[in-house]
N, C-alpha and C positions, 0 to 999 in steps of 0.2 A: 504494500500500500504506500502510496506518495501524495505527499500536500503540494499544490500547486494554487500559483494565481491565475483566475479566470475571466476576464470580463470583469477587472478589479476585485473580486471576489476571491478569498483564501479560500479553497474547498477541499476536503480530502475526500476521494472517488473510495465509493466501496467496494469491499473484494465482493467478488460472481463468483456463483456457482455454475461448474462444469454441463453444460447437456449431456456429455457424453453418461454420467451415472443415471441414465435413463435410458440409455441407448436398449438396451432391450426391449422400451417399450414402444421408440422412437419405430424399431425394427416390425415392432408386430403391427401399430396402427397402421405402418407403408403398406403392408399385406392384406391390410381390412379395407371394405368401401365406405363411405363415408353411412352412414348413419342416415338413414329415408323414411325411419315413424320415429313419432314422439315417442314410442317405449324403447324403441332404440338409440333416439337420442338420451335418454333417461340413463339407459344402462352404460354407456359410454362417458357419462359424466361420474358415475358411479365408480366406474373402473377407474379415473381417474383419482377421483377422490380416495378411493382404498391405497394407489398409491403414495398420493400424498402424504394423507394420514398414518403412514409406517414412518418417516421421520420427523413430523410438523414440527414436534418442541423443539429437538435439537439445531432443527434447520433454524428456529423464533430465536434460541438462543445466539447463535454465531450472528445472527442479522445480517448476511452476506447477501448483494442484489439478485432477486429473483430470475436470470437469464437460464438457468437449467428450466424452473419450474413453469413459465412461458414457453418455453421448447416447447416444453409435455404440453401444454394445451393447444400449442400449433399442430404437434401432430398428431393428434388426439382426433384433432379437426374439428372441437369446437368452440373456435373463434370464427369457424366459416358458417355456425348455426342459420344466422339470418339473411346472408346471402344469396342474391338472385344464383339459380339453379343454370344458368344462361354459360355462367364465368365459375361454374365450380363451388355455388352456395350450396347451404341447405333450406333455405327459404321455409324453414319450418314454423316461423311467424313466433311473436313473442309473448303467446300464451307458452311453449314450449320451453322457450329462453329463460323465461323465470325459474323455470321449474330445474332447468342445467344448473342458473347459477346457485340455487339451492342446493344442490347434489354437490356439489363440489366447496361449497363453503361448510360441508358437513366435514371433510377432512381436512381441510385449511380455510381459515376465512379468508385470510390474507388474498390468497387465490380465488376465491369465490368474489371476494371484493374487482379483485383485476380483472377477470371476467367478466363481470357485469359493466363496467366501467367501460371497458373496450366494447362489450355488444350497445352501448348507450351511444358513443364519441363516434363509432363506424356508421350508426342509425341519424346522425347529423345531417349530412348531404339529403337523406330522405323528409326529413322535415321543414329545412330552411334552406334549401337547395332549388334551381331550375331541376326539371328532369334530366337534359341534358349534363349539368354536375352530378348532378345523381349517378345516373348511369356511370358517369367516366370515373367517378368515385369508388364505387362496387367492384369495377371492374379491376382498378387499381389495388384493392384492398383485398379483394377473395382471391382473384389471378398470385398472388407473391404473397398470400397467407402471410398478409402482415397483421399486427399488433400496434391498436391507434391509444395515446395517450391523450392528456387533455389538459390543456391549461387555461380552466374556464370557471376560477374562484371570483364568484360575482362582488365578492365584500373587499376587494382588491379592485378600484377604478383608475391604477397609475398606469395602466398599460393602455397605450394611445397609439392611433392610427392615422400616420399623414399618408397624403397624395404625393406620387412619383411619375406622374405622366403613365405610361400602361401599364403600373405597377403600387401596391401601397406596401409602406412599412409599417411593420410592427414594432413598439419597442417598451417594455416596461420591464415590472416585476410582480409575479405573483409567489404568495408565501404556500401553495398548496399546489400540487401538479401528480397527482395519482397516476404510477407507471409512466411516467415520461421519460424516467430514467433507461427503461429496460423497451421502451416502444421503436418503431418503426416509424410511423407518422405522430404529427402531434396537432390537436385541435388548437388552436388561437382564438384566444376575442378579444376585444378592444373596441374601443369607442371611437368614430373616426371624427379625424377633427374638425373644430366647428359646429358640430349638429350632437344632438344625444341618441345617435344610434349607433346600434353594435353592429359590426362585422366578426363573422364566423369563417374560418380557414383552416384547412388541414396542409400541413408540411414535413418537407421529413426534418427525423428530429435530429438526425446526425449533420450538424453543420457548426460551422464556429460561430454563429449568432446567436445561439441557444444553447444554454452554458447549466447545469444544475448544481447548487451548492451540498447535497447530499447530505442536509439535515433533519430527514426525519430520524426523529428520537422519542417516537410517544410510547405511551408502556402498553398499547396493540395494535393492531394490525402492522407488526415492524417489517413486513416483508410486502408493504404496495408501494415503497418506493414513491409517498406523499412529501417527500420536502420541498421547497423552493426552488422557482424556475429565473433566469435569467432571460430577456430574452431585448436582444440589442441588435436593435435595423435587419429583421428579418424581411427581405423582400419576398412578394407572392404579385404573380399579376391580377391585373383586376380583373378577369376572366376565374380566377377560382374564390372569389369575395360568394362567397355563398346565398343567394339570393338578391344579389344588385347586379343593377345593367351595367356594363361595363362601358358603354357610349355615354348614357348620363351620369354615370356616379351616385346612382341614388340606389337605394330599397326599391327593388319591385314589389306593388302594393299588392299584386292578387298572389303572391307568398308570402312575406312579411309582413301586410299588413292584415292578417286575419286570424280567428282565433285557433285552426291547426298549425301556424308556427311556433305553439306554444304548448304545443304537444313533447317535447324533449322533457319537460320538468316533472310532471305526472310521471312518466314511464321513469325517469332515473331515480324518483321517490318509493316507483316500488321493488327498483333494482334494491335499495336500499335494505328493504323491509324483507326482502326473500335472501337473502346473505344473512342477516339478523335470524330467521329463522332456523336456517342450515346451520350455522355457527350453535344454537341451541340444542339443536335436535344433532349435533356431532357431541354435544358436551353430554348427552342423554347417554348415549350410546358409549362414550367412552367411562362413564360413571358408572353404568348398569355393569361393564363386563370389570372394573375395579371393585364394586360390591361383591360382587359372586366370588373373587378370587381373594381378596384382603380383608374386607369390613368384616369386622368378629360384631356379633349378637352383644346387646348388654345382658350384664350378667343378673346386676341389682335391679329387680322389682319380682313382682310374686310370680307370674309367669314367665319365664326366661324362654326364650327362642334356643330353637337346638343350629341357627343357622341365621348368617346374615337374611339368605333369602325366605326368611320367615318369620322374619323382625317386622311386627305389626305396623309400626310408623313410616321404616322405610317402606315398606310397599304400599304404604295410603299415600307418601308422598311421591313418588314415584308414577304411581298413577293418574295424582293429580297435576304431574309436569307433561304427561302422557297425551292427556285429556286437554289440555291448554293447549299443545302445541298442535295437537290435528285442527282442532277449532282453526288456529292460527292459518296453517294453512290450505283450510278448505276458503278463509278470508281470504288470503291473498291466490287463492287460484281461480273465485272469482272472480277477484280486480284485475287480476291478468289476461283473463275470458275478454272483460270488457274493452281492455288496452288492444288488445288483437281484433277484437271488432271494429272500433275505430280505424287501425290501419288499412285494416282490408277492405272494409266498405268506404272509406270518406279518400284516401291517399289519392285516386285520379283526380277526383275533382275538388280534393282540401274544401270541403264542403261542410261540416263540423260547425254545426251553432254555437255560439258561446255558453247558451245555456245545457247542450251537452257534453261538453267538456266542462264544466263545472261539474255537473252529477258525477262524473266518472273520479273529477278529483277528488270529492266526499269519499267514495270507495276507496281509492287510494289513499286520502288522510284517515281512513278507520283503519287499512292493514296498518297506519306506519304507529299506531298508537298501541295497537292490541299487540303489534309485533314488538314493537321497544320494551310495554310492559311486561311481556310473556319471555323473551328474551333473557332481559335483564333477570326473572326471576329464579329462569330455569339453573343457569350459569350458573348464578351465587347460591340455589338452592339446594346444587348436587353436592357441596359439599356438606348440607348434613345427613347426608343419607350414604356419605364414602367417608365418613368420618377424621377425626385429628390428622393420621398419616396422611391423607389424602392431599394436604397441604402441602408438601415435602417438595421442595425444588427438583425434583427429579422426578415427580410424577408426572405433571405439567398440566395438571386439570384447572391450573387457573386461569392458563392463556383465553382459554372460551368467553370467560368473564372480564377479562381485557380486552379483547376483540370487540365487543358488544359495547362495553361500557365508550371504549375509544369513540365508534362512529354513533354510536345515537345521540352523540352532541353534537353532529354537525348542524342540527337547524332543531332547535328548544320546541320540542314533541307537544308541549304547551299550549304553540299557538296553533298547533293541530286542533288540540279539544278543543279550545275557542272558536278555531273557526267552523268543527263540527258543531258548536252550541250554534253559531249564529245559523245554518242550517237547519239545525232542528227546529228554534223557537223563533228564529225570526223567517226562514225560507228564503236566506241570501245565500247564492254561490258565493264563490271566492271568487275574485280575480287575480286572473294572471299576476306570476312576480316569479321572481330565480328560488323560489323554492316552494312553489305552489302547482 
């Protein structure tokens, strides 16, 4: 490892992990077709996460950048889930997508996390895009099975967008950039100058105007490679400005200015809420098979158990993180139902009411409420039912519950319920905003 200056920035670059310690699996997915039903996609995210899941703590401890464990989901082939079937997708639509990044944030959240994020930042072009970007977009991304990052932290406004005659620059800073480190392209936003609108851009990320200072340090999800981005006179010409006419320099209104470009926020909220679950329902599963093998019965009271697995409390409570977490996700496969009906009936003619995108966002603000609370409870809950050793730096049962606690502070679940009460009792949508 070396410190270097970057873009005035002291950074020191983290060690990567090898692809090569997957190569066997690299080797058997080259051999398999790509995945064509949603129970196939299922079981492929599945295999994946079991892999995962054989080293996640150790891998959490070292904190080393995630390029082996990226591999594995390149070749895995699902990062190509949503992709048009034309260039090598699986265009299996994002009821199904939820349900992957769940499956795999059952064995790493970390990964479940970067997965979802990249099937969001790749879903860009489709929402706030000409068709025309769209397509050359998909094509760009499923063809070289790349890996999109994103540097689109909305509470960061320093990152600005001048005019360069057939070209804009980009140039700020944001303090959050999930997988940009470990990506192939990178999403952009920025406000262009003069006016209060955003431009949206994908670029690649390997160039010296895009510099990462390699601080993320939170105590979970230590393997999304979320620290701070650099990003200094990035040029893009004004033919990839995502949804503007490159002749006038403006927002095309019948994409921008309507309420399906504001479909990206809903769908990355219940990316949010389906990794949250996965992360719980991995911490179930890894508590259930430490009870059965370590958890001794107590001994003091008038009935004693001849067996952990016939310890009256653990198995009431056990059952009742059981019982929460399927509710949980019959919620959010739902609101994924209805996020997929959206795309598929309204995306030719971005035709989508205001007033139903509102309703679907209520669904979405219920899973993200039910899921942070059923989450956060399961995590913190397992340990009293795998009792005191459970604790042990070596177990690693408590990454689940840093994983969870980490991201459900990205946007205070709070104004969620509020905005669900004004729903309930007064019959106001929401409106649009970066986290609605």
């Amino acid at each position: 490892m070396t410190t270097n200056r970057t873009n005035g920035y002291t950074v020191t670059p983290s060690e990567a992990t090898d692809p090569v310690v997957y190569q066997v699996h690299h080797d058997r997915f080259a051999g398999s077709p790509l995945p064509s039903t949603p129970k196939e996609w299922i079981e492929r995210a599945a295999d994946v996460a079991r892999i995962l899941a054989e080293d996640a703590y150790p891998r959490e401890k070292e904190r080393k950048s995630p390029v082996a464990e990226v591999a594995l989901l390149k070749s895995s082939g699902l990062l190509k889930i949503l992709g048009p079937t034309i260039y090598g997708g699986g265009d299996a639509g994002w009821a199904v997508a939820y349900k992957v990044i769940r499956e795999v944030a059952k064995g790493d959240g970390s990964l479940g996390m970067l997965l979802g994020y990249h099937l969001l930042w790749s879903w860009t072009s489709a929402v706030v895009g000409t068709d025309e970007q769209n397509d050359r977009t998909q094509k760009l991304i499923i063809e070289n099975n790349y890996f999109v990052g994103g540097a689109v932290n909305p509470r960061d406004e320093d990152q600005k967008i001048t005019d360069d005659g057939d070209h804009i620059i980009f140039s700020g800073f944001k303090h959050f950039n999930t997988g940009g480190v470990v990506s192939d392209l990178t999403v952009l936003e920025g406000i262009y100058e003069g006016t209060d609108k955003h431009i949206f851009a994908l670029v690649p990320t390997k160039q010296p105007s895009i510099s990462f200072l390699h601080d993320w340090d939170n105590i979970g999800l230590r393997l999304t490679e979320s620290g701070s981005i650099k990003i200094e006179n990035v040029r893009v010409p004004w033919t990839d400005a995502l949804g503007w006419d490159p002749k006038t320099k403006a927002p095309i209104e019948s994409i921008l200015m309507i309420p399906y470009a504001t479909m990206l926020l809903p769908t990355i909220q219940l990316v949010f809420s389906n990794f949250y679950i996965g992360i719980a329902l991995g911490s179930l599963s890894f508590a259930s098979h430490y009870t059965a093998k370590i958890t001794r019965p107590w001994p003091y009271t008038p009935n004693p158990a001849s067996s952990s697995l016939e310890e009256h409390y653990i198995l009431q409570r056990y059952g009742s993180f059981f019982a929460h977490l399927r509710a949980a996700e019959a919620l959010a496969d739902k609101a994924g139902a209805k996020i997929n009906d959206i795309f598929i009936n309204y995306s030719a003619k971005r035709d989508i009411t205001i007033e139903h995108r509102g309703y679907v966002a209520e669904w979405i603000a219920s899973v993200k409420v039910v899921a942070t609370d059923t989450a956060l409870r399961v995590t913190s809950g397992v340990f009293e039912v795998t009792g005191a050793r459970a604790t042990g730096g070596k177990v690693g049962l408590d990454r689940f519950w840093r994983d969870v606690r980490t991201h459900t502070l990205h946007d205070p679940v709070a104004y969620k319920e509020e905005e669900l009460g004004r729903y309930v009792v007064q019959g106001r949508i929401p409106e649009p905003t970066w986290y609605t």
